[in-house]
C-alpha positions in Angstrom: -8.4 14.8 -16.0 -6.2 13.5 -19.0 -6.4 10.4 -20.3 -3.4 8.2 -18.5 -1.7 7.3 -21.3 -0.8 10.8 -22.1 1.6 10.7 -19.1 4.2 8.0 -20.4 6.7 9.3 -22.6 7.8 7.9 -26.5 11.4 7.9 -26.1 13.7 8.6 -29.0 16.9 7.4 -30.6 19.5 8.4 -28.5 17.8 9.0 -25.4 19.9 5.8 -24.1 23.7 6.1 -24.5 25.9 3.6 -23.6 29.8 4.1 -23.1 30.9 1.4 -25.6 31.2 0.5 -28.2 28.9 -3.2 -29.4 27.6 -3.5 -32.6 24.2 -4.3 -33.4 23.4 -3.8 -30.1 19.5 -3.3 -30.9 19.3 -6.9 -31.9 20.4 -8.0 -28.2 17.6 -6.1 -27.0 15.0 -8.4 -24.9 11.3 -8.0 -25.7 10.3 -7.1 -22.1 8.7 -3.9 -20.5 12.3 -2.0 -21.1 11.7 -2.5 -25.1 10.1 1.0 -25.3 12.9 2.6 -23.4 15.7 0.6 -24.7 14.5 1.1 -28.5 16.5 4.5 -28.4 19.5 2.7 -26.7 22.9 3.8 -29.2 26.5 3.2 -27.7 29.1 6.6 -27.8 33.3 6.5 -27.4 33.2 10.1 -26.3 30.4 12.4 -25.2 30.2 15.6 -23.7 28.3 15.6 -19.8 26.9 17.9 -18.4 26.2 16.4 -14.8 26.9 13.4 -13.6 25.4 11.1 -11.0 27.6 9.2 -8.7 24.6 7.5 -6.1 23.0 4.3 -7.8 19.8 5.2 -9.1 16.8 3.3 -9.9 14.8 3.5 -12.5 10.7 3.2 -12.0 7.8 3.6 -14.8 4.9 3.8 -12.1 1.4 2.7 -13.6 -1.4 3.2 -10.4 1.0 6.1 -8.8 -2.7 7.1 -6.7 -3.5 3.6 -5.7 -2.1 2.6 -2.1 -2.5 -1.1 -3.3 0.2 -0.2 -6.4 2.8 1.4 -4.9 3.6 -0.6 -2.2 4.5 -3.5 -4.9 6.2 -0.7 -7.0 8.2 -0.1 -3.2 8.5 -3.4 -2.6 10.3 -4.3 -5.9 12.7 -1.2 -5.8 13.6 -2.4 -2.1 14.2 -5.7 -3.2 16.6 -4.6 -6.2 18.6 -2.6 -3.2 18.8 -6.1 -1.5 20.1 -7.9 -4.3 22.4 -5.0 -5.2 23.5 -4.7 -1.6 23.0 -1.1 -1.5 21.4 0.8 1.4 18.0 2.0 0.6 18.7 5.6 2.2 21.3 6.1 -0.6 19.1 5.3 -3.8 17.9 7.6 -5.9 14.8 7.5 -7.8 14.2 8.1 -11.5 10.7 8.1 -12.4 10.5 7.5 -15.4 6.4 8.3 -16.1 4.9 11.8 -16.4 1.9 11.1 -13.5 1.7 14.4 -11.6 2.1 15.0 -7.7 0.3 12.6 -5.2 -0.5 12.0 -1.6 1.9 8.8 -1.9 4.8 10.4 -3.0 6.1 10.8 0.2 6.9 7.3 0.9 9.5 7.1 -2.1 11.2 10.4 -0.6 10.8 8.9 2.9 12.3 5.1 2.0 15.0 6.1 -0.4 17.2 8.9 -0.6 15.2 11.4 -3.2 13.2 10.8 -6.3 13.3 13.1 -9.5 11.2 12.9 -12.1 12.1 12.6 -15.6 10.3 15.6 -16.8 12.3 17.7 -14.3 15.6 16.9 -16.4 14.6 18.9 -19.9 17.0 21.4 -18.7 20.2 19.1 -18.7 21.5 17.9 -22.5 22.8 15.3 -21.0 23.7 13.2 -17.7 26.0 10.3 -16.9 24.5 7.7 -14.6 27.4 5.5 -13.2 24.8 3.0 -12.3 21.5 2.8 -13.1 19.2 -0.1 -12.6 15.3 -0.9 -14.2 12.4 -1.5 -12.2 10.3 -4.3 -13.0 6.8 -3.7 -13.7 4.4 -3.3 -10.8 2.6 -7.3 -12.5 5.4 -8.3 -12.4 6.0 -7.3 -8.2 7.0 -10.6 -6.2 3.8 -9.3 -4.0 1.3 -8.5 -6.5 -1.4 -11.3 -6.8 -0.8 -12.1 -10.4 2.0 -13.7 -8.4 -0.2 -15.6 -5.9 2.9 -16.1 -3.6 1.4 -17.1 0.3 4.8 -17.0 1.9 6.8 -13.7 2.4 9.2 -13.1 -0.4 13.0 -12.8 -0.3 13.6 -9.5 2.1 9.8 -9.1 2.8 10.7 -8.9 6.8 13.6 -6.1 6.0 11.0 -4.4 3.9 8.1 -3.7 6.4 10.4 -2.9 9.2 12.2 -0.6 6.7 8.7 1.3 5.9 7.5 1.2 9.8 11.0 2.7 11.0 11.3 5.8 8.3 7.7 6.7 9.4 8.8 6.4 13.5 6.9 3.5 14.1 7.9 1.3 17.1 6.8 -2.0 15.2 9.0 -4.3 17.9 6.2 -3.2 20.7 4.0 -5.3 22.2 4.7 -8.2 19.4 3.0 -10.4 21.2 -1.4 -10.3 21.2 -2.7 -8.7 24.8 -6.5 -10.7 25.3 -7.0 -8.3 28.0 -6.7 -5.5 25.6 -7.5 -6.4 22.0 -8.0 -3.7 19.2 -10.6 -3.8 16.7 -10.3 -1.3 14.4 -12.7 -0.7 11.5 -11.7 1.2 7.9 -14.0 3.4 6.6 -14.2 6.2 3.8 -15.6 9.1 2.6 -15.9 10.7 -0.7 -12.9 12.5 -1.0 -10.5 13.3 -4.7 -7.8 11.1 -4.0 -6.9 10.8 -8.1 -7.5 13.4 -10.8 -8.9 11.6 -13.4 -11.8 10.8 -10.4 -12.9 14.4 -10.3 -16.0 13.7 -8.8 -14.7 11.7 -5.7 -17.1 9.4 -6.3 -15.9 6.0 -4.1 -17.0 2.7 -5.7 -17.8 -0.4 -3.1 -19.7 1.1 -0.9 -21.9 0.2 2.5 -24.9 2.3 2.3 -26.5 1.5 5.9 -22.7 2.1 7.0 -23.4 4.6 9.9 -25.5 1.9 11.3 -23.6 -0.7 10.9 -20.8 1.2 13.5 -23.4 1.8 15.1 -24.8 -1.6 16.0 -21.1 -2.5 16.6 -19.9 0.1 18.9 -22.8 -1.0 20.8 -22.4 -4.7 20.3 -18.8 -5.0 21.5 -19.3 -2.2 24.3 -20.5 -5.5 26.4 -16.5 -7.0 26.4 -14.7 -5.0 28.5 -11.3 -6.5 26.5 -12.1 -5.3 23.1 -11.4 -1.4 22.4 -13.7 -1.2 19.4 -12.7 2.1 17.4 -13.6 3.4 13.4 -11.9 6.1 11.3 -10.7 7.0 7.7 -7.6 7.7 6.5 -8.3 10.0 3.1 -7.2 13.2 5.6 -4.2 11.3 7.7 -0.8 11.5 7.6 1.3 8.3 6.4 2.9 8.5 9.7 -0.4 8.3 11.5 -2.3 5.4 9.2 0.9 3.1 9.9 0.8 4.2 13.7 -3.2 3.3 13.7 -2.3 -0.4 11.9 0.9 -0.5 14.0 -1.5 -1.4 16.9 -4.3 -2.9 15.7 -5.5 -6.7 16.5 -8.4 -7.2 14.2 -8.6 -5.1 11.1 -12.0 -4.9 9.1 -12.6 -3.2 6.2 -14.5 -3.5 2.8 -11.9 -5.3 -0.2 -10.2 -1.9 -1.4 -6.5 -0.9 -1.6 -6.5 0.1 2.1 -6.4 -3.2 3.2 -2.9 -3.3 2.0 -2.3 -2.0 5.4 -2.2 -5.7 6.4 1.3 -5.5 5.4 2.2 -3.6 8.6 0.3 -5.1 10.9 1.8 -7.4 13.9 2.2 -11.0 12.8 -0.5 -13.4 13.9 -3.2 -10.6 14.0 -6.1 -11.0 11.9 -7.7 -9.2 8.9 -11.8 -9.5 8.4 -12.4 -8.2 4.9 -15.9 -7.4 4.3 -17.0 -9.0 0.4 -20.1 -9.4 -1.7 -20.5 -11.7 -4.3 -19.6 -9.8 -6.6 -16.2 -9.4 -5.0 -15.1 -12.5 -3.4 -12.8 -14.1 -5.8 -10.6 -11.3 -5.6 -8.0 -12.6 -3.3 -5.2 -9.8 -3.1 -5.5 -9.2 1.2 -6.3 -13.0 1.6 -2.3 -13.7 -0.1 -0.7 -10.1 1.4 -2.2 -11.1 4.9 -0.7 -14.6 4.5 3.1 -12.8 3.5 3.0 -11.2 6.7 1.3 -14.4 8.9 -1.6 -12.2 9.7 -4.8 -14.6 10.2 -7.4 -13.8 7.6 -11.3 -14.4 7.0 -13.5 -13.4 4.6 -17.2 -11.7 5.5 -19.4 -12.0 3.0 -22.2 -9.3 3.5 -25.1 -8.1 1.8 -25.2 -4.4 1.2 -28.3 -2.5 3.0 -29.1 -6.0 4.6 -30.2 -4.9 8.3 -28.3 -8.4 9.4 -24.7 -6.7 7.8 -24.0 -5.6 11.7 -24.8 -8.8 13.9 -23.2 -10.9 10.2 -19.7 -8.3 10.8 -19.7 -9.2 14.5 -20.0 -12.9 14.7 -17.0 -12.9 11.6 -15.0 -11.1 14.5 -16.0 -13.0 17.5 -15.7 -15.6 15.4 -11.8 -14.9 14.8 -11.2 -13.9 18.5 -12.7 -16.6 20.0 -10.1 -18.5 18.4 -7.1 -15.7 19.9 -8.3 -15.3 23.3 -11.3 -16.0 25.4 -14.7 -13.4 25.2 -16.7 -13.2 27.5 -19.5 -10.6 27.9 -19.7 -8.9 31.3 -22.4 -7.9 33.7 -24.9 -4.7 32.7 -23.7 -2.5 34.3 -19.7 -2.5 34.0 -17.7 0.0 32.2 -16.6 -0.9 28.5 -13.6 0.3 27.0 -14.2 1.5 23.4 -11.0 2.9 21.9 -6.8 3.0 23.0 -6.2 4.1 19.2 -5.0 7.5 19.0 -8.1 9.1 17.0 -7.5 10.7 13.4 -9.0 14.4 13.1 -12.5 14.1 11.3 -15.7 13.0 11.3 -18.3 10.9 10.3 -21.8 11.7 9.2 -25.2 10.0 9.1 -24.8 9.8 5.5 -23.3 6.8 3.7 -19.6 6.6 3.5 -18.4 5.1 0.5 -15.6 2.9 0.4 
């Protein structure tokens, strides 16, 4: 539970060494988010190495390392340098360059690139020789982050998701196309759970307090459309490989604004995202631009919390959006419905409020 700042690091003189020899090289030095790095930058003619890395290795100072929302810009960005670079993501290396400790989203840097390290784990080496090593940009500074308010997909955006969906086994060239005789509507929710340890308490902000209600009044509401498989589940205990396999074949997402709607990412084009707002929230337009990168459809619901409407105002934002995909009809009393085709996550939910 330190305070974040104590996990950067104050670099000093010498830190940086390059193999030349410029003069006054601290006066060519760009006032930009490498000047606390490159303010121990010195040039050497000769210098004794220890080890020496061969791979081209990429440079990250992470900010949000716990926030889903964060490090899929941070990924983004890194991807995008191995583009430009024309180097093959599975043979980059990763230097982080902050002190944040271990986290449950680690695994997609080891699982995109070839490894990571992390800065502190290098105390024991005097020094090592980087034949090429490249800086990150800051995560404001992502081409996907909305400081950036882009709505079209980036350069190497496509490459990017199918990259992710592929090193996590997902089949993301199935069923491309929307089945209307089989559509998924699959609801986000959460629990309480530590997912950051300066958040000891696992207290979840945003939250729907008459939420096991709400699924409630929907798993009943849709069970009268035999075409819509209407499922719910959280994703603080699930795997990487099993959240992106959930999103992989989902047709209308809904879910209250939070960093797991950055899922919308990795959804099938021309799918749809309802993100459930309140006033107090609705100018935040983060999902609105990632779900137009990836040409998902996108509306936003604006609810009231504890309102006994929230379930019947939820459904007609659906209906509302799959009227306008396919054609839903109800069906007669007494036929069958079909409620879920998602494979479902271990865990459970409570009659208590889930907090988002």
């Amino acid at each position: 539970n330190q305070p974040e700042q104590n996990e950067y690091f104050q670099f000093e003189k010498d830190f940086i060494k390059l193999s030349c020899n410029v003069e006054n090289i601290q006066e060519n030095i760009p006032n930009s988010h490498l000047l606390n790095v490159f303010s121990s930058l010195t040039t050497y003619e000769t210098h004794p190495v220890t080890q020496i890395i061969n791979e081209t290795t990429i440079a990250v100072n992470r900010q949000d390392y716990a926030n889903f929302y964060h490090t899929i810009t941070d990924l983004y960005t890194v991807y995008l340098l191995c583009c430009f670079f024309r180097r093959d993501p599975k043979s980059v290396r990763i230097l982080f360059l902050d002190a944040h400790p271990k986290g449950s989203l680690d695994i997609l840097w080891s699982q995109l690139f070839h490894s990571y390290t992390r800065l502190g784990e290098l105390k024991a080496s005097p020094s090592i020789f980087y034949r090429e090593l490249i800086w990150s940009q800051p995560q404001s500074q992502s081409e996907i982050d909305v400081q950036r308010y882009r709505k079209s997909a980036p350069s190497c955006f496509v490459k990017f998701r199918e990259h992710v969906l592929k090193q996590f086994n997902i089949n993301y060239k199935e069923n491309e196309k929307v089945n209307c005789q089989a559509l998924n509507v699959f609801f986000l929710v959460r629990h309480n759970y530590v997912a950051h340890p300066r958040n000891p308490s696992g207290k979840i902000t945003r939250q729907l307090t008459n939420e096991q209600q709400i699924l409630d009044d929907l798993k009943m509401k849709f069970s009268k459309y035999p075409n819509v498989n209407f499922s719910f589940n959280h994703f603080e205990e699930s795997s990487m490989e099993q959240q992106l396999n959930v999103i992989s074949q989902t047709d209308i997402f809904i879910g209250v604004h939070g960093a797991g709607l950055t899922h919308v990412l990795f959804m099938k084009p021309n799918r749809c995202l309802i993100e459930l707002t309140t006033l107090l929230w609705e100018s935040q337009h983060h999902f609105e631009l990632m779900a137009s990168i990836n040409s998902i459809n996108y509306r936003r619901c604006l609810t009231t919390d504890g309102s006994q409407d929230t379930s019947q105002t939820i459904f007609e934002c659906v209906k509302s959006k799959i009227d306008r995909m396919c054609s839903l009809a109800p069906v007669q009393n007494d036929a069958q419905p079909i409620f879920s085709t998602l494979p479902r996550i271990n865990g459970s939910i409570s009659n208590s409020s889930i907090a988002f």
